[in-house]
C-alpha distance (Angstrom), angle and dihedral (degrees) to the residues before:
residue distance angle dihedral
X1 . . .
X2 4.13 . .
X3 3.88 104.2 .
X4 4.03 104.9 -159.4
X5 3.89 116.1 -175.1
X6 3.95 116.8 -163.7
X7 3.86 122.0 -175.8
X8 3.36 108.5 -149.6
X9 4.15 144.7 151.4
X10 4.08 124.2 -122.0
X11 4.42 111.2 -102.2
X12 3.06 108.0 -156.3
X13 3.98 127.2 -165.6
X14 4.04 117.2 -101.8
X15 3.60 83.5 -103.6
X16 3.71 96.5 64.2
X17 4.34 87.1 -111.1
X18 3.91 110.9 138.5
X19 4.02 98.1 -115.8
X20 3.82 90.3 -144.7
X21 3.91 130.5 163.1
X22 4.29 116.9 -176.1
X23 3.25 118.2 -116.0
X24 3.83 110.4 -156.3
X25 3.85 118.6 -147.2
X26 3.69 135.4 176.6
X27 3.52 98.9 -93.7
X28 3.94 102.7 25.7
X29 3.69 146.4 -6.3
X30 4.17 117.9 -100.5
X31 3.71 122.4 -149.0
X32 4.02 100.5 -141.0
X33 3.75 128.1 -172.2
X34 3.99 108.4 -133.9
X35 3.80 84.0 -115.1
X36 4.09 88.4 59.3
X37 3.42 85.4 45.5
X38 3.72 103.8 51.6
X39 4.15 84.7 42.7
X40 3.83 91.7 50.8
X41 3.98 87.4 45.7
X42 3.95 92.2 46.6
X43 4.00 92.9 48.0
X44 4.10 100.2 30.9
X45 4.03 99.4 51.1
X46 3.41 124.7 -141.3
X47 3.37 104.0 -73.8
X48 3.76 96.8 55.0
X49 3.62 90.3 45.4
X50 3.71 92.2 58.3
X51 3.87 87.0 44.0
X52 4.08 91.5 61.1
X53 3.85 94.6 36.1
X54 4.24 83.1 58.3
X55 3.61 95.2 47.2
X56 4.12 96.2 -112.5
X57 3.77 87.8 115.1
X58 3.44 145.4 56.8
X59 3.77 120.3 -133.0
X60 3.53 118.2 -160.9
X61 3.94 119.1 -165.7
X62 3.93 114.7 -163.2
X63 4.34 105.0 -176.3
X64 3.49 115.1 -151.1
X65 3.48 105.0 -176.2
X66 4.04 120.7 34.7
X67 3.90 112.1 -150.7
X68 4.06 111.5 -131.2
X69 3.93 101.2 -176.5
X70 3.62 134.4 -83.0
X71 4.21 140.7 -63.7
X72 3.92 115.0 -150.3
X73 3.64 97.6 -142.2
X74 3.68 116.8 -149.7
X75 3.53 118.5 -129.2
X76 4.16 115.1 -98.5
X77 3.37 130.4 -136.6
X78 4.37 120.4 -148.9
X79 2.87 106.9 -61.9
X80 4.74 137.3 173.5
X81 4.26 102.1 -146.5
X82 3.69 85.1 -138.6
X83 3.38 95.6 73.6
X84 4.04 90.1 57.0
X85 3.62 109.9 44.6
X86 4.20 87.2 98.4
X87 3.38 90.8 47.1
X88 3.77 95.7 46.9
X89 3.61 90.5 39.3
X90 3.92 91.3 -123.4
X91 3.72 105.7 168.9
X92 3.44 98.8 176.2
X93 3.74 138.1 34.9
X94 4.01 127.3 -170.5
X95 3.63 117.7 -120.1
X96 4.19 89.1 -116.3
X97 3.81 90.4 51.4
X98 4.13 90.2 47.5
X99 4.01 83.6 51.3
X100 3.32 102.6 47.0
X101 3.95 107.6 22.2
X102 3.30 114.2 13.1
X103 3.78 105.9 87.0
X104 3.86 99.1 11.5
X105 3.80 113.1 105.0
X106 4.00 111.5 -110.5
X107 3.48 115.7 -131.5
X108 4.22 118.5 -112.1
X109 4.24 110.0 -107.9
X110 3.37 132.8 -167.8
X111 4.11 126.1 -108.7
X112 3.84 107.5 -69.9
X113 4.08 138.2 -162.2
X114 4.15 101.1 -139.2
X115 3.53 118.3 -179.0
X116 3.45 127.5 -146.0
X117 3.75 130.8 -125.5
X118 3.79 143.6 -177.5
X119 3.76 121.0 -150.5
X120 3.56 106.4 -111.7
X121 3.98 90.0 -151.1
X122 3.85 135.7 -14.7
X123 4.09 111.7 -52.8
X124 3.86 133.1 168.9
X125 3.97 115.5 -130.5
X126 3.78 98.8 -91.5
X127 4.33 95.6 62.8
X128 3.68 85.6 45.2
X129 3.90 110.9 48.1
X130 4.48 77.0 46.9
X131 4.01 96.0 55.6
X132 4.17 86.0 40.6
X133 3.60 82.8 57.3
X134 4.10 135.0 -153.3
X135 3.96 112.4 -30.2
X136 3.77 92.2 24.6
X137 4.03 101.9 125.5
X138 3.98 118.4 85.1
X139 3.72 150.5 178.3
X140 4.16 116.8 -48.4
X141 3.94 77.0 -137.8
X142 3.63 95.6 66.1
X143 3.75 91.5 59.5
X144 3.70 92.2 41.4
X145 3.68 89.9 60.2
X146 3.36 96.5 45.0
X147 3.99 94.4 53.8
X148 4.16 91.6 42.7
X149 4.19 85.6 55.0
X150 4.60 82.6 54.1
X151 4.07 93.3 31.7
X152 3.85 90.0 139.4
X153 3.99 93.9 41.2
X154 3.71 100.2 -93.2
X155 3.56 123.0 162.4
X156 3.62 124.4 -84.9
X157 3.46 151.0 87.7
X158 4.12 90.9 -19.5
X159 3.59 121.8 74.2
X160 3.86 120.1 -114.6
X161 3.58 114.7 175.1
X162 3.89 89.0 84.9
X163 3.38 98.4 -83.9
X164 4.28 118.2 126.5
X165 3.70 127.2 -93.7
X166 4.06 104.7 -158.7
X167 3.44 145.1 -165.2
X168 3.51 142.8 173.4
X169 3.65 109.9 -136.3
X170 3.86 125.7 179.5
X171 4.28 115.9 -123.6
X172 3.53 121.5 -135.4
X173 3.98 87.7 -96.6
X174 4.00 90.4 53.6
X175 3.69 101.9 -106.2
X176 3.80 117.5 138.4
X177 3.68 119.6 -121.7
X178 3.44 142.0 -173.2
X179 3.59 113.7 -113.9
X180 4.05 117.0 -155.0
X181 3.60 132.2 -165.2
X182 4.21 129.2 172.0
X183 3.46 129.5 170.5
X184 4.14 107.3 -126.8
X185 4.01 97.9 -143.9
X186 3.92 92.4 -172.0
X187 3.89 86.9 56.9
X188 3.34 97.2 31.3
X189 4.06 93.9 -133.9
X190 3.93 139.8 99.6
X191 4.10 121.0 -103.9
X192 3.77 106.9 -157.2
X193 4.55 111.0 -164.0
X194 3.41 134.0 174.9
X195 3.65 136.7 -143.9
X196 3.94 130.3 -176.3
X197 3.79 101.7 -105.6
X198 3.95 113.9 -110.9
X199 4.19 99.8 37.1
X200 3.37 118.8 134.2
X201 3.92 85.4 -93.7
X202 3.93 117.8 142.9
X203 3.78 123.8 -142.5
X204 3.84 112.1 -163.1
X205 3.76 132.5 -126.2
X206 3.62 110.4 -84.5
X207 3.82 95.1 31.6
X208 4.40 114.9 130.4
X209 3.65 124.2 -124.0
X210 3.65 128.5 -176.3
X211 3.94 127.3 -143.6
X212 3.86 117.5 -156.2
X213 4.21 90.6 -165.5
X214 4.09 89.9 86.7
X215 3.66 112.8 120.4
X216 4.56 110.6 -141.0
């Protein structure tokens, strides 16, 4: 038996509707995305794709990422993070994100679709950005606004049972970071880090990142 294993992310339709075809193998049938489907395809080769579709081989399907709607992010204007921590309630600030961020003027963006993800297991940065895909990394801004709208650690698009809320976010030099935001329940404020993306860094299972390559 061929034993194929694809990483891949959920697509869903504009709509929110799973766009998902079965895949029926010898020992059970997979629900695939047509975005799993078109990955398997592209790394399997025909052959092996016409061996699963017939049942003579076994396709295994390990998700990395596991999509959890979408945030319409507003557009920003220019803006310095400094001047928001008190209205964001940040109360703490890594010593990366006070390098790199913290008094540097952020560039205006446009209105953006991000979708939301949970890590399906533990990753490092380099699986992750891949399964977000090309186009994924977005404005500092658009996280900014979305922790100001849960500044006391209300529900919503954020996580706040102590889990992560990440983004990559370009510098002013072009390098891609990782952008990190957790709500501190015993002191009731946010602590926003950063961390060059692609360190041997961990992010654990349960942990949200958003993707800026989702078209409204």
């Amino acid at each position: 038996m061929l034993a194929i294993t694809t990483h891949v992310a959920f697509t869903f339709s504009p709509k929110g509707v799973p766009m998902a075809v079965a895949v029926a193998t010898a020992n059970a049938s997979e629900i695939l995305s047509v975005r799993e489907l078109n990955e398997f395809a592209k790394m399997a080769g025909p052959d092996n794709v016409r061996a699963v579709l017939a049942g003579h081989a076994t396709l295994t399907v390990e998700r990395l990422l596991v999509e959890k709607g979408f945030v319409d992010a507003k557009a920003v204007k220019s803006f310095l993070p400094a001047d928001r921590l008190k209205a964001c309630n940040i109360g703490f600030t890594g010593s990366n994100f006070d390098r790199v961020f913290l008094k540097k003027n952020q560039p205006a963006a446009p209105a953006c679709r991000m979708t939301r993800y949970h890590l399906a297991k533990d990753l490092l940065d380099d699986p992750i950005r891949k399964a977000l895909g090309e186009g994924h990394e977005g404005s500092l801004g658009y996280l900014f606004d979305q922790i100001e709208l849960q500044s006391q650690g209300q529900e919503g698009d954020l996580l706040t049972s102590g889990y992560a809320n990440v983004l990559y976010v370009f510098d002013d030099e072009g390098k891609p970071w990782a952008v990190g935001a957790g709500w501190v329940s015993v002191s009731r404020f946010w602590r926003v880090e950063a961390s060059p993306a692609g360190i041997p860094y961990g992010w654990g299972k349960g942990d949200r990142f958003f993707s800026c390559n989702s078209k409204p």
